[in-house]
C-alpha positions as CSV (number, residue, x, y, z in Angstrom):
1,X,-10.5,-18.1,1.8
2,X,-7.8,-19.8,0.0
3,X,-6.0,-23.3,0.3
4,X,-2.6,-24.4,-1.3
5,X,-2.2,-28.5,-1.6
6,X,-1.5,-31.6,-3.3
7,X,-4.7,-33.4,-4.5
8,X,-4.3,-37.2,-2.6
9,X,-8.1,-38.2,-3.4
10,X,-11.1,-38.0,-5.4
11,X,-14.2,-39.0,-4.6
12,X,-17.4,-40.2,-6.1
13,X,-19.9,-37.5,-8.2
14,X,-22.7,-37.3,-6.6
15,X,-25.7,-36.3,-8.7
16,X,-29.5,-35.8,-8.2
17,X,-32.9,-34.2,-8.7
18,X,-34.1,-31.7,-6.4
19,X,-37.1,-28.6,-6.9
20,X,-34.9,-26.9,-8.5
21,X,-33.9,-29.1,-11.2
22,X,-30.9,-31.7,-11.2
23,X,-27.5,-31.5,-9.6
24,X,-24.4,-32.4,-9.7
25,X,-21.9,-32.4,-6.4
26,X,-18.1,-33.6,-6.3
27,X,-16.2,-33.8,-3.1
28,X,-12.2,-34.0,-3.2
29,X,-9.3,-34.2,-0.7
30,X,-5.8,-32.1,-0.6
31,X,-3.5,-32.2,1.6
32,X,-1.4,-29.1,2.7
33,X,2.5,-28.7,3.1
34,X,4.6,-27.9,5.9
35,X,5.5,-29.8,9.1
36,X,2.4,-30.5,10.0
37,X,0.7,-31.6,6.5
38,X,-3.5,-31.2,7.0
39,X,-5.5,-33.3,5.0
40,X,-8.8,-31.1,3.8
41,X,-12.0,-32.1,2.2
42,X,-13.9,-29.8,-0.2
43,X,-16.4,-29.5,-2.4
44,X,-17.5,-28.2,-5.8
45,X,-21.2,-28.0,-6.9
46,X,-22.8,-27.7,-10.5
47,X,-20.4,-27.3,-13.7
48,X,-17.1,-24.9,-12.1
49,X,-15.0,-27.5,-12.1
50,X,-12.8,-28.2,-14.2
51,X,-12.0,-32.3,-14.5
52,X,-7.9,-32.1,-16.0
53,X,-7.7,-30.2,-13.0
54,X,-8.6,-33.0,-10.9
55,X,-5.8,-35.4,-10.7
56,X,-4.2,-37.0,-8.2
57,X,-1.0,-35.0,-7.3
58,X,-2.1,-31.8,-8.8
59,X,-0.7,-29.2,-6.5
60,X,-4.1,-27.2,-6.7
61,X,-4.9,-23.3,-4.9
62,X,-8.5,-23.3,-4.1
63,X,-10.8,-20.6,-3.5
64,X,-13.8,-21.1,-1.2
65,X,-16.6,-20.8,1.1
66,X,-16.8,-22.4,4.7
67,X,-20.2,-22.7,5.7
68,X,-21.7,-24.6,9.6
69,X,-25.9,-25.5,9.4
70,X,-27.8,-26.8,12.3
71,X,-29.9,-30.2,11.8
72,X,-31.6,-31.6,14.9
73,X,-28.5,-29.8,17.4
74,X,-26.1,-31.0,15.1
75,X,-23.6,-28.6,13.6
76,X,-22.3,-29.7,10.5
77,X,-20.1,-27.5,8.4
78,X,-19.2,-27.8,4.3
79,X,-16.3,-26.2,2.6
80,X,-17.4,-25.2,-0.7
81,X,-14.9,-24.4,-3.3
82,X,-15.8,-21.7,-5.8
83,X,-12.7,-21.7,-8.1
84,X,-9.6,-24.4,-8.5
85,X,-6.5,-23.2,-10.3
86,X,-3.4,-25.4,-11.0
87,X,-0.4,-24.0,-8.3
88,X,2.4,-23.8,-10.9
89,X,4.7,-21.4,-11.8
90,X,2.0,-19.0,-13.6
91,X,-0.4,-19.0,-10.8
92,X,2.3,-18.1,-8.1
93,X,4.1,-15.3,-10.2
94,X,0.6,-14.0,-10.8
95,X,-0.2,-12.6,-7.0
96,X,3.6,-11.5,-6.5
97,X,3.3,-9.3,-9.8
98,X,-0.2,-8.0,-8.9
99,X,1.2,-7.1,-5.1
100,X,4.5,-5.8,-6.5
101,X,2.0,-3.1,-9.3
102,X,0.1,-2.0,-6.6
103,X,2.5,-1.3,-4.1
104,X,3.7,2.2,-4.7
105,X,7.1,3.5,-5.4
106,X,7.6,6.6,-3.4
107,X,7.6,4.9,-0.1
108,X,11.0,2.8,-1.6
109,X,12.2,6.2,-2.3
110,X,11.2,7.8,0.7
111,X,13.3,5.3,3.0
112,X,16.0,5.6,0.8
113,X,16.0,9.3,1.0
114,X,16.3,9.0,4.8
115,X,18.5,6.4,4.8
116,X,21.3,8.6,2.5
117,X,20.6,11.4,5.0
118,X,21.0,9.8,8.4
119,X,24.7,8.4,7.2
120,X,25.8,11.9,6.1
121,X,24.4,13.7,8.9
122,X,25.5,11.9,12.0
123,X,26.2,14.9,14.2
124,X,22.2,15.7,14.1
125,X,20.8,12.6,15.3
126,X,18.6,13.5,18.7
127,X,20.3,11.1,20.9
């Protein structure tokens, strides 16, 4: 899943020693646009963040994971964020151009093509 938002908070690193050696944990909190702004708090574990990236008022696009555990009959569910990109002008041209190369072009031409034909041939139309 993705997210698009302004970064409005950082929180503490949280690090520690487990079986499987040491880690590392950093929660942050974006909040989306629109007229109903949501205010979302993820995570990112180990190194895959990248810390220039994590300034206040970044607009950021976020990849990642939502995931619900049971404790005790408690549900508890973490949103962990696999990859953070800057949302600037390279990141949202890069979809649109990526959509626009694998969209092919005979369906354009098709339409067009039928479009031509329809206004010259009125008197065929089935109704």
């Amino acid at each position: 899943m993705e997210i698009k938002g302004r970064l409005i908070h950082v929180l503490a690193l949280q690090t520690g020693e487990g079986k499987n050696g040491p880690w590392k944990k950093q929660d942050f909190v974006i909040e989306t646009d629109g007229q109903y702004p949501k205010k979302v708090c993820l995570s990112i574990w180990g190194d895959k963040y990248n810390e220039t990236f994590l300034s206040v008022g970044n607009e950021l696009l976020v990849s990642f994971d939502a995931e619900s555990r049971e404790y005790n009959g408690r549900w508890f569910t973490d949103l962990k964020a696999w990859k953070i990109e800057l949302a600037g002008a390279e990141t949202a041209a890069a979809p649109a151009t990526a959509y626009k190369a694998a969209t092919p072009a005979q369906p354009t031409s098709v339409a067009t093509e039928f479009a031509v034909s329809a206004e010259g041939d009125k008197d065929d139309l089935p109704f």
